[in-house]
Structure formats: structure tokens, C-alpha cells
N, C-alpha and C positions, 0 to 999 in steps of 0.2 A: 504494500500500500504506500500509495505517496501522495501529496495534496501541497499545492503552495497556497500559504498562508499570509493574507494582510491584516496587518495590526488597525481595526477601525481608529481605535482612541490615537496610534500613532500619526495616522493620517489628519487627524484633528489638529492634533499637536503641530506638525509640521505647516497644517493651514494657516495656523495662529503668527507661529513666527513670521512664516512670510510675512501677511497684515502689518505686525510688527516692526517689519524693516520696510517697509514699501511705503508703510503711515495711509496718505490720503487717493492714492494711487489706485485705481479701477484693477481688479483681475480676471485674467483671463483663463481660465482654466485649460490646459490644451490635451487632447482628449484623443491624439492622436496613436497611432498600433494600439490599438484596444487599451489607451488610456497606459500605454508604455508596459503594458502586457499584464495590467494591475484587474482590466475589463471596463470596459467604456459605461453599460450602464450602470454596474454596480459605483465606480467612482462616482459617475456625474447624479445620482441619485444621495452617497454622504456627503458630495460639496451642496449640493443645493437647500440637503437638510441643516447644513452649515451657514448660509446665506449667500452662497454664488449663484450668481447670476447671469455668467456671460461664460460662453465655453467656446471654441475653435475644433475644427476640424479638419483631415484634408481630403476626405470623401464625401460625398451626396451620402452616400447609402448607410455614413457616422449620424448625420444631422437629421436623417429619417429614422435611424435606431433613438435618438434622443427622444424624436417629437411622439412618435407612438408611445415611449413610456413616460408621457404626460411632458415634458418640458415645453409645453406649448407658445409661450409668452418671454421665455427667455433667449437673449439673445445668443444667435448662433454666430460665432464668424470661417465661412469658410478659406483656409488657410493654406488657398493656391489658386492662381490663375489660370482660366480655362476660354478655349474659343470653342469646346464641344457645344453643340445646341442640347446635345439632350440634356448636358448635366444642366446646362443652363437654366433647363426648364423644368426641371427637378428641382434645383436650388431656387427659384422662385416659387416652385409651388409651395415651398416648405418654409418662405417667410426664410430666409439664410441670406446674411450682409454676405456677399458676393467680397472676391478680391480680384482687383483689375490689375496686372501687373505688365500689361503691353496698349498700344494703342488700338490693333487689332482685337485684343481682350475686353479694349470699352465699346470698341464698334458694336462686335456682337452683342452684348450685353443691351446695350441701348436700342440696338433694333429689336431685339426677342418684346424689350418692354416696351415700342412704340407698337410691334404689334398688337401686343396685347393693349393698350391702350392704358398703361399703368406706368409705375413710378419704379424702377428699381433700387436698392439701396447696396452700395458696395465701398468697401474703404481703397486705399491705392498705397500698392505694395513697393517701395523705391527698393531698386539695387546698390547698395554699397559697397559694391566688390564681392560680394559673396556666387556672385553669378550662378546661381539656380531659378532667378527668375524675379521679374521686377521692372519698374522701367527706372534707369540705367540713370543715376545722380545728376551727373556730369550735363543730360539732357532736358533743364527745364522746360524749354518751348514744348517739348512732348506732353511734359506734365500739365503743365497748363492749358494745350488743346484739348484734354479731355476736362478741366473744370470748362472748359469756353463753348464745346462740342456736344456734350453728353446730355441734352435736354432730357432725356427719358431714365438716368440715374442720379439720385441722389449722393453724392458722395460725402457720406461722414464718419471718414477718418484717413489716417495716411500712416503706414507705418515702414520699418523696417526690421532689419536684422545684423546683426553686427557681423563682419569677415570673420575676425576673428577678436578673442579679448586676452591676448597674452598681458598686456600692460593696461593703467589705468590711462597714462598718456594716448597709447595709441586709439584705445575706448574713448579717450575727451576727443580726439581729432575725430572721430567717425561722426560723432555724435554732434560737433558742429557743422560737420558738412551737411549730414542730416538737416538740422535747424536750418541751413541755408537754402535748403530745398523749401521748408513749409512757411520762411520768412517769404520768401521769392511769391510763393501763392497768396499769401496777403498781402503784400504788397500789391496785385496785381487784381484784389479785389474781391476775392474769394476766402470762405471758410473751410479751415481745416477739416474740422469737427474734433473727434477723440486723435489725439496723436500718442503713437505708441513703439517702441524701440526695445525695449529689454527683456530676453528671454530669461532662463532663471538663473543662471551665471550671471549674467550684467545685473536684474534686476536685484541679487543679494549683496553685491561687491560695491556697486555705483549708483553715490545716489542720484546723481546726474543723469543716471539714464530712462529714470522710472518715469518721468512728464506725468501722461491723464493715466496711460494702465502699462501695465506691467504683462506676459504670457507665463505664464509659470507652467510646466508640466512637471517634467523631471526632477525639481525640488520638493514636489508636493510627497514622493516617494524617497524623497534624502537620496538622493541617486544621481543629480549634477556635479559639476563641478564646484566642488565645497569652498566655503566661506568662514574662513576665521570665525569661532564663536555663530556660527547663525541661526542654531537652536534647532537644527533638523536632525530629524533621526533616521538611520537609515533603515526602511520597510521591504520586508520582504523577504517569504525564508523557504524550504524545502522542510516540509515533516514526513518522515519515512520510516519505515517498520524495519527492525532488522529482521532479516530473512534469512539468514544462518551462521551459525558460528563452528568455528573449527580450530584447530591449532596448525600451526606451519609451521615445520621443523627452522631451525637455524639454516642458512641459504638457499634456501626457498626463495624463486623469482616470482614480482608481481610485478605488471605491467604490458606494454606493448614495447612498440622499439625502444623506450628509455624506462628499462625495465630494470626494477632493484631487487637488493636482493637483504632479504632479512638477516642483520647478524646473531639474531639470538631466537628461541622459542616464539612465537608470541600467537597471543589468541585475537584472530583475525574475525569479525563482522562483517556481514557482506550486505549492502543496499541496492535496492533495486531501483535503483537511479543514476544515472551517469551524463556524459556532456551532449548526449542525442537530447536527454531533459533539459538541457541547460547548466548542468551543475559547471560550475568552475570556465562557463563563460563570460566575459567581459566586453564592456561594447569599445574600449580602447583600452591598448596595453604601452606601459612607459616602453620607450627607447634607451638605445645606451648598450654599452658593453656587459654594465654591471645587471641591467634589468633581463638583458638574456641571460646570466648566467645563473642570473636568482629564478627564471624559469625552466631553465635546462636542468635547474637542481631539485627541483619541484618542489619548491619552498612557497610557490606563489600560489596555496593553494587554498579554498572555503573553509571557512570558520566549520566545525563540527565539533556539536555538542551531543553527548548522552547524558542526559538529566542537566546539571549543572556544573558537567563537568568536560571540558575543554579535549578531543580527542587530535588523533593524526589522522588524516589518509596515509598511506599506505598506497606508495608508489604512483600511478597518474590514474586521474579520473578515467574509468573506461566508459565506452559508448553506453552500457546498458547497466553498469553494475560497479559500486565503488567496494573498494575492501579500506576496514577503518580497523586499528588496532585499540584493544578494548581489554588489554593487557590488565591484570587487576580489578576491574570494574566488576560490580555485581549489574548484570544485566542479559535478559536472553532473549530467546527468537521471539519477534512482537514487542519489542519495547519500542519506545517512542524515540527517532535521531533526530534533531534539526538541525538541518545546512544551509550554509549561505546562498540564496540564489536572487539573482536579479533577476524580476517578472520580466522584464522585457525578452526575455530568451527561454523561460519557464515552457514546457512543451509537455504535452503525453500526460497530463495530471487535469485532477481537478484543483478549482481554485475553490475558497472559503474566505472571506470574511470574519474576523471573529474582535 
């Protein structure tokens, strides 16, 4: 048996911080891979019981999973630019601020809703170097013919995304270029609406970057890139039954090609979960001479506990099955393991809330 598990109360908790560090700042829930593999509607159903209001998406078929289970009034933003007609007309059907991030992306949008003889509503997505999509900083006449051109959308909001946030200087530089794009637009006559900038790196580290909202997904799980003191914890664990125990003599090989070998007796656990589940995946691994060698040594590996007590793996995660040494421990087949795993890669289980 295996199930990943979210800590409800932890998810509160880390709700709060954010608030806390964000202060007057609008959030935006981002709700994106099934809510970062946490599950779309069970999240967007404890944020809302929370008091979120506003959640992102990057599929039609996220923001039709929300409105069937009742979010009917809250706002959705969809968090990618498209010239397909059907999604178009999907994401209007479903009441979703649209994201326009090319000129060709307001075209359409504004014809779908003069056919329809209605108003659309969409924010505008700027490129700041990150190049996945947006219209492109450096290009305000662009920007501006769609507030001058788009009679049949509403546009209220404008945001972006930062390249990259190695430094807090090179985050201030993006962040003004930014402002020079939405200064540019009033000057020129026009309302922003919500302007918005900081995913959950930026918006924990800079407070410069938070403006009207903030996007938080991957902090709301402690699972971003961490912030001195930021009061998040990280969510999200593997609970597994042990499924049989055995001794292995002194050199005794466990693994695959980077396979060890036991110097002593020991009484080996075996779990029925391995890196096909997710166990002992990570969505980025450090670089360097020394981080491969601390991986080659297979030192870099999931927290595993038996009760309250701190164990090893034993050699590399396998595909289906991990072996954990359980040397000393009173404990037998059917007790309860819990491992480290990030929902975003969590696979082959059921999830639980609790």
C-alpha cells in the first residue's frame, strides 16, 4: 500500500505566510499540473474555504474542472496565450480573463467576441526575456495597438514573468523595465487594470515585485525556491507499508549499475514504491563537481522515517521497490514508512488529504 499525503492544516499555514509577506497584494492561486500534482480540485476547494478568490490556469479543461465544482463567481485567469478558436470559445463560455500575449492572440480574441456581440475580458502577458510567450518588452507600439484596436476586449491587467531571479539587482532591473512598459500605457491614455509580476520566488524574496497580486503556486506546497525565514513548510510525503523484511548477509549487492554493497549483516525493509512513483525525484538538481559526487555517492537521497525514527535507503531508489535498513528497529510487515516525495512527480498512488 502507498498513498501520498497533504498536510491540510500545513497548506493553511503556508497560505498565511505568504498573506504575511505579500501584506496588501491580491493572490493568485496557480493551479497549474493538477495544482503541482497536490490535485486541482481538492486544493482550489481549501484555498477558497480559506478566502481565495482568484486562481490561474493553463488549460480550458483546469477552469471547466473548477466551475463545475461550484467556483462559479471566482475569478479564473487563464495563464497562456492562444489563437485556437475552440479554446477561445471555451474560455469565454466559462467566464475565464483570457491572456493575450501576441497581436495575433488579440485579433482573435476580439473577433470571437464581436461575433458574438459581447465584451471579452483578458489581461496582457509582456515578454521579459523569458521567451515562452508574450509580447516582447522592447515592442511598445505593439502593446499599445491592442489597448487602441481591441474594441471587443476588455483589458484588465498586464503582467509578466521574470527570466530569471539569481540577484535582487538583476530582479530590480527586470522589474523596471516592466514598469516602463505599463508607464508607457498611461501615458498614452489607457488603464492598466491589476498589474502583476511575481511568481513565488520573486513574490517571497522582493518586495518590489508584489505591485496589485502576486501568482503563488509552488510556495503554497513549500516546494519553491526558499526564502530566508519565510515561514513555509514543506508539504508532501509518500506513506507506505513495509512489505517484507529479510536479513542480507555482509556483501550483499543492492542496486542497479551503482550498486552497493552491504559491509555488515543488516535487516533490510523492502517498499513498494520506487522512482516510477516519484520517490527520490526532483524537479532540479544543483550543479558542480561536488553535487555529482554527492549523487554518485547516493547520499542525495528522501528523508525516510519508521515511526519517529530517521532510517537509510539502502543503495539507489529502484523503479518499483526501495530496500531501507531497519537494523535495530522494532517494526514488521504492514507498518507504516513515510518518504519524502514531491507531489509534482507522485505517480501510481492514491492521494489523501488529511
Amino acid at each position: 500500500m502507498k498513498r501520498l499525503v497533504i498536510d491540510t492544516n500545513g497548506v493553511k499555514r503556508n497560505l498565511q505566510a505568504i498573506r504575511d509577506r505579500v501584506g496588501s497584494a491580491a493572490i493568485y492561486a496557480v493551479l497549474t499540473g493538477d495544482a503541482r500534482g497536490a490535485g486541482l480540485l481538492e486544493m482550489a476547494e481549501l484555498l477558497h474555504s480559506c478566502g481565495v478568490t482568484r486562481f490561474a490556469v493553463a488549460e480550458p479543461e483546469e477552469a471547466q474542472s473548477l466551475r463545475k465544482a461550484g467556483l462559479v463567481e471566482e475569478e479564473i485567469l487563464m495563464l497562456r496565450s492562444t489563437v485556437n478558436r475552440a479554446e477561445l470559445e471555451q474560455l469565454m463560455d466559462l467566464n475565464v480573463v483570457c491572456s493575450i500575449g501576441s497581436v495575433e492572440a488579440g485579433m482573435a480574441l476580439n473577433a470571437l467576441a464581436e461575433t458574438r456581440s459581447t465584451v471579452a475580458e483578458a489581461h496582457l502577458q509582456v515578454d521579459m526575456g523569458l521567451g515562452y510567450g508574450g509580447l516582447v518588452y522592447t515592442e511598445p507600439d505593439k502593446i499599445l495597438s491592442l489597448y487602441q484596436n481591441l474594441q471587443n476586449v476588455a483589458i484588465s491587467g498586464i503582467y509578466t514573468q521574470f527570466q530569471a531571479t539569481p540577484s535582487r539587482k538583476r530582479a530590480a532591473a527586470q522589474m523596471g523595465e516592466f514598469l516602463q512598459v505599463t508607464q508607457a500605457v498611461q501615458r498614452a491614455g489607457f488603464e492598466t487594470g491589476i498589474v502583476h509580476a511575481a511568481g513565488s520566488y520573486a513574490a517571497l524574496r522582493y518586495d518590489f515585485s508584489r505591485l496589485d497580486a502576486v501568482r503563488v503556486g509552488s510556495a503554497l506546497l513549500g516546494r519553491c525556491r526558499r526564502a530566508k525565514d519565510d515561514g513555509l513548510q514543506k508539504l508532501g510525503f509518500c506513506e507506505a507499508t513495509i512489505e517484507d523484511i529479510r536479513w542480507l548477509p555482509a556483501g550483499h549487492s543492492v542496486g542497479y549499475e551503482f550498486s552497493v554493497r552491504v559491509k555488515k549483516p543488516i535487516r533490510a525493509a523492502t517498499l513498494a514504491v520506487g522512482y516510477q512513483n516519484g520517490l527520490g525525484v526532483a524537479v532540479s538538481q544543483p550543479t558542480g563537481l561536488w553535487a555529482a559526487l554527492r549523487r554518485w555517492r547516493g547520499r542525495e537521497q528522501p528523508v525516510v522515517r519508521v515511526g519517529s525514527q530517521r532510517v537509510k535507503i539502502v543503495g539507489q531508489v529502484g523503479a518499483m521497490e526501495t530496500v531501507i535498513d531497519v537494523t535495530g528497529l522494532k517494526c514488521a510487515p504492514g507498518d507504516l514508512v513515510q518518504l519524502e516525495l514531491d507531489p509534482l512527480f507522485a505517480k501510481g498512488m492514491p492521494r489523501e488529504y488529511r
